[in-house]
C-alpha positions in Angstrom: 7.8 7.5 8.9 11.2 6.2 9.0 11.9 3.6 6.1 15.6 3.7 5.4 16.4 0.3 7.3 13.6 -1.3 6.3 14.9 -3.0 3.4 18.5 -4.3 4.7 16.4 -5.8 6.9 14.0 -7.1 5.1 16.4 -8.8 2.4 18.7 -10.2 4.9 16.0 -11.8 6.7 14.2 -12.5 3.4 17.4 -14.4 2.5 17.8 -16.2 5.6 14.4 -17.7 5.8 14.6 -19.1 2.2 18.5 -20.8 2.6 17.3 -22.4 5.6 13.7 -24.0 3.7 16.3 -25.2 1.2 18.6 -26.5 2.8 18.4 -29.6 5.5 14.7 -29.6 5.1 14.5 -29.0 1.4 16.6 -32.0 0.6 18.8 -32.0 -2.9 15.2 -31.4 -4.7 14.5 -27.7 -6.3 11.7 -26.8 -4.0 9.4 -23.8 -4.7 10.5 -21.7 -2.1 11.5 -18.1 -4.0 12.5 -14.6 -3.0 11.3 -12.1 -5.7 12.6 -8.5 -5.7 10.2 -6.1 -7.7 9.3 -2.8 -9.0 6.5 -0.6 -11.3 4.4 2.4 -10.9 1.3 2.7 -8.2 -1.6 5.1 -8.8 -4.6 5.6 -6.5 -8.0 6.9 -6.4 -10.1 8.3 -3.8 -13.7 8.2 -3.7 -14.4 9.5 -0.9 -12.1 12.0 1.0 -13.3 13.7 4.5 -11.3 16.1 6.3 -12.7 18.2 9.3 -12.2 21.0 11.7 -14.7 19.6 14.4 -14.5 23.0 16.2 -12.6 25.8 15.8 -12.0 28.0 18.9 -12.6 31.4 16.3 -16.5 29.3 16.6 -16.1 28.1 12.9 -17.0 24.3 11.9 -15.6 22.7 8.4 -16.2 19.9 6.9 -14.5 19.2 3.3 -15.4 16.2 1.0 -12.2 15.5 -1.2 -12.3 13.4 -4.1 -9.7 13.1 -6.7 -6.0 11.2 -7.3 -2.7 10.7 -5.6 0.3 11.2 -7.5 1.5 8.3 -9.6 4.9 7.3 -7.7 7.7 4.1 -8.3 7.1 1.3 -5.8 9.7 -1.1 -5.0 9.3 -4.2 -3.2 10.1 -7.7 -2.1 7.8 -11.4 -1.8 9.0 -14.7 0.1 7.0 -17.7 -0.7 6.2 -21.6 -1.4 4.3 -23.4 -3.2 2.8 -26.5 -1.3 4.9 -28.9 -3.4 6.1 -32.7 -2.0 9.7 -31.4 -3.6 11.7 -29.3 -0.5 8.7 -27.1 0.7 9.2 -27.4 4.5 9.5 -31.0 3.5 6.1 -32.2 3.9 4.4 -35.1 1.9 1.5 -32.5 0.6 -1.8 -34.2 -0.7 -1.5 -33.9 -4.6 -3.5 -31.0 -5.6 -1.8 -28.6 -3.4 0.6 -27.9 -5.7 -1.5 -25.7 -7.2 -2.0 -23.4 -3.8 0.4 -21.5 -2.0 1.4 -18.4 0.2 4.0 -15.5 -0.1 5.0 -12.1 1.9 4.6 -9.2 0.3 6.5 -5.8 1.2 6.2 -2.7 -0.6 7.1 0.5 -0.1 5.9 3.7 -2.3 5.3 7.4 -1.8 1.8 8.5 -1.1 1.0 12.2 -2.5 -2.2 13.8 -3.2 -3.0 15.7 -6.4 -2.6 19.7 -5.9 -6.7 20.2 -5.8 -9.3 23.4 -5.7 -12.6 23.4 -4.5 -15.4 25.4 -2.6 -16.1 23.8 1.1 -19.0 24.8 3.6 -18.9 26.7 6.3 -21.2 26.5 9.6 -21.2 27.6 13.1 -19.5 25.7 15.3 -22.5 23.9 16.0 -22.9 23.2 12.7 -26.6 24.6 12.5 -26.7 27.3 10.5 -23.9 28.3 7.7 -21.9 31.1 8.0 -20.4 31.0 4.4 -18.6 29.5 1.5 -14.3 29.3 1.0 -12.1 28.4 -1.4 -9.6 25.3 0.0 -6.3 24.8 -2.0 -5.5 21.1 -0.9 -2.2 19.1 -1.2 -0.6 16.4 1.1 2.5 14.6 1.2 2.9 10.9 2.5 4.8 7.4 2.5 3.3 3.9 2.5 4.9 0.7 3.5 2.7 -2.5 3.4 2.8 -5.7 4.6 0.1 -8.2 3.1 0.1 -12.1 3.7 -1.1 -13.4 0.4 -3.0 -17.0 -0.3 -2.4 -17.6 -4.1 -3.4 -20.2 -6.6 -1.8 -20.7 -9.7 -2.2 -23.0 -12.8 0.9 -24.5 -15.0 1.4 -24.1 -18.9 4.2 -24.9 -21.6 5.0 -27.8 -19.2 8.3 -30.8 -20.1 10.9 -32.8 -18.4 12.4 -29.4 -16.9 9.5 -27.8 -16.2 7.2 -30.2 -14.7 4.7 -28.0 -13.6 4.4 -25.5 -16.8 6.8 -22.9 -17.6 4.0 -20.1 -17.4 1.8 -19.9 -14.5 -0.7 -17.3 -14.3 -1.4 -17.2 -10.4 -4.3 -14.9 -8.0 -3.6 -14.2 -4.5 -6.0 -12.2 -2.0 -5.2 -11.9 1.7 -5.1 -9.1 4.6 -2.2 -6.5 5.1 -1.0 -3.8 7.5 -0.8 -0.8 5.8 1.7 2.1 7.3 0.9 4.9 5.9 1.9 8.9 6.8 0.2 12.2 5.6 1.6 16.0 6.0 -1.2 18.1 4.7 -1.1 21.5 3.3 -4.1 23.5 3.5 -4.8 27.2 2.1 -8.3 29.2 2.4 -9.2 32.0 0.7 -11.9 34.1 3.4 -13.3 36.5 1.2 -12.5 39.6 3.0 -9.9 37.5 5.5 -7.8 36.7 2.4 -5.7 33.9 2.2 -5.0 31.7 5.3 -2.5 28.7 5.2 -2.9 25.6 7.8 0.5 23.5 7.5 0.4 20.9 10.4 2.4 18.5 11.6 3.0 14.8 9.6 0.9 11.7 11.3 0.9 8.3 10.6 -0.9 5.5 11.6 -1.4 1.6 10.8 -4.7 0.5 9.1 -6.4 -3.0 8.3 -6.5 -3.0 4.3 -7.4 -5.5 1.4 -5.0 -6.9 -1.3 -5.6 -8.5 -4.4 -3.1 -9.9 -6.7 -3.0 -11.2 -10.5 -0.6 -12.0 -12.6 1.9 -14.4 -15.0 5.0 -16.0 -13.8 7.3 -17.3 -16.6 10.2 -19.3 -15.5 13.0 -18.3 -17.8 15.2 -21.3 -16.0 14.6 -23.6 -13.8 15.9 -21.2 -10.9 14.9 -18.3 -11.8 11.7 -16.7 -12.8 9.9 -13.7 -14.0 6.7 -12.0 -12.5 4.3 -9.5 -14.5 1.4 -8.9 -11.7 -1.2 -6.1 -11.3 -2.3 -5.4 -7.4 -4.9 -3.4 -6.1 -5.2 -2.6 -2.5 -7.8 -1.4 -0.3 -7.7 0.7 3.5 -9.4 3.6 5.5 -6.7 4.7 7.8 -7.6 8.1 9.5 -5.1 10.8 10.9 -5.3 13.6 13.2 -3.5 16.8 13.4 -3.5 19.1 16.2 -2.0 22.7 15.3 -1.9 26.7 15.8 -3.6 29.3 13.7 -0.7 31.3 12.5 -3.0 34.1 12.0 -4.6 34.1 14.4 -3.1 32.0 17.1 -5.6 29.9 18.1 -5.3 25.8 18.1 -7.0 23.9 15.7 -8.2 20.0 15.2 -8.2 18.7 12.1 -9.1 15.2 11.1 -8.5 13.7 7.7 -10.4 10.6 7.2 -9.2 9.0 3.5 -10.4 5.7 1.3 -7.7 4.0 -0.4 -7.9 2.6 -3.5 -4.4 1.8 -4.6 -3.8 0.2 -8.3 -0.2 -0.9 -8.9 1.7 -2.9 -12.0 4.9 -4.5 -11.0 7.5 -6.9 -12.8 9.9 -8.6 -10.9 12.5 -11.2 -11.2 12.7 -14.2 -8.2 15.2 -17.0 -7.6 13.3 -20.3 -6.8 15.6 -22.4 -4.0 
C-alpha cells in the first residue's frame, strides 16, 4: 500500500477546507471549525484469526485458527471538524442545543504487524474428511493501515467564562463508520515431521473493509485558538485477503486465504487550531 502522499495531501486539503469555513462564511466570529494533527501508540487483538489452504494440489487441506496480538506500532494522524455553533460554522442559525453535537474527519495511518506465533494446526485430506496429521505453523505477517472514519460526536463544556463561553474542558464521544485500508504480507513456516521445515512467503494483498469507530476523550482549550485533545479510539473490521502462490518445494500453486477480526485500541494526544 502506497502511503507516502497521503499526508501532503491530506494537510493541504485539510487546510483548505477550514480557511475557506472561516473565512466569508465564518464572519469575524471564532467559529469551531479546527484542524487537529495527532499521534500515540495503537495495539490490537484478535479473537478470532482464520487462515486456509482450501485445496492444495499435493491433496492436503489446512485450516489454522489464529488468535493472539499485533505488534504495538506509533500512529499518526489528522481530524477536520465543527461544532454546530451559530458563531462561523458554515454560518447557519443552528437551533440552540446543537452546540453540543458535531462531526469531524478522522485519518490515521499506522503499521499493522502480527505477533511472531507457534502453534499446532490440523491436517485433512483435501476433502477435508478424514485427517491426515498434525504440523507445527511458525506464523508472522507484516501490514499497513490507513483509515478513514466519519465521526458524529457530542461533547459537554466545563471551567466555562467570558473567554471560554462554552467550558474550557470538554469531554466529547464520537461513533461513526470508516473505510479501513489495510495490507498483509504473511510469512508462514511448517514443520512436516519427516518433510521438515517448509516456508510459504506469498505475495502482499490489500483490500478495503467496512469497520466501526468509537471515540472518547477530553479537549482542553489552552487558548482560545488553540486546543489540546487526550482521546482513546477503538476500532472494529473483518477485512479478508487472498494470496495465490508457488510451493518452493515442491512447485505446486497454492491458495491461501487469511480471514482476520480487528480489534484495534489506540491512545492519542493531539494539538488542533480552532478557526
Amino acid at each position: 500500500m502506497r502511503t507516502g502522499g497521503w499526508w501532503a495531501k491530506v494537510v493541504v486539503t485539510a487546510l483548505a477546507v477550514a480557511g475557506w469555513l472561516s473565512g466569508p462564511l465564518g464572519g469575524p466570529a471564532r467559529s469551531e471549525v479546527y484542524v487537529e494533527i495527532y499521534s500515540g501508540l495503537v495495539h490490537g487483538m484478535a479473537n478470532s484469526e482464520y487462515s486456509s489452504f482450501p485445496r492444495l494440489e499435493t491433496g492436503y487441506h489446512v485450516q489454522i485458527a489464529i488468535k493472539g496480538y499485533y505488534e504495538p506500532h506509533v500512529q499518526g494522524g489528522l481530524k477536520l471538524g465543527t461544532w454546530f455553533v451559530r458563531e462561523g460554522a458554515l454560518g447557519f442559525n443552528y437551533p440552540g442545543f446543537l452546540k453540543h453535537f458535531g462531526f469531524f474527519l478522522d485519518f490515521s495511518y499506522h503499521r499493522l504487524n502480527y505477533m511472531r506465533s507457534q502453534r499446532d494446526v490440523y491436517i485433512a485430506d483435501a476433502s477435508n474428511s478424514f485427517p491426515v496429521g498434525t504440523a507445527r505453523l511458525y506464523f508472522h505477517s507484516e501490514g499497513a493501515a490507513a483509515c478513514l472514519a466519519f465521526m458524529f460526536a457530542g461533547r459537554l463544556g466545563y471551567a466555562k467564562s467570558p473567554d471560554f463561553p462554552y467550558g474550557r474542558l470538554q469531554p466529547y464521544l464520537a461513533l461513526g463508520p470508516a473505510l479501513l485500508f489495510t495490507s498483509q504480507h504473511p510469512k508462514l513456516d511448517f514443520v512436516w515431521g519427516l518433510l521438515g521445515k517448509v516456508g510459504y512467503h506469498p505475495n502482499s494483498d490489500s483490500t478495503v473493509a467496512p469497520a466501526l469507530a468509537v471515540e472518547t476523550g477530553l479537549r482542553y482549550l489552552a487558548l482560545k485558538n488553540v486546543s489540546l485533545d487526550f482521546s482513546f479510539k477503538y476500532r472494529f473490521a473483518r477485512p479478508s485477503y487472498h494470496f495465490n502462490f508457488r510451493d518452493p518445494a515442491t512447485g505446486f500453486r497454492h491458495s491461501f486465504t487469511l480471514r482476520p477480526s480487528y480489534h484495534l485500541l489506540s491512545g492519542q494526544i493531539g494539538v488542533a487550531y480552532h478557526f
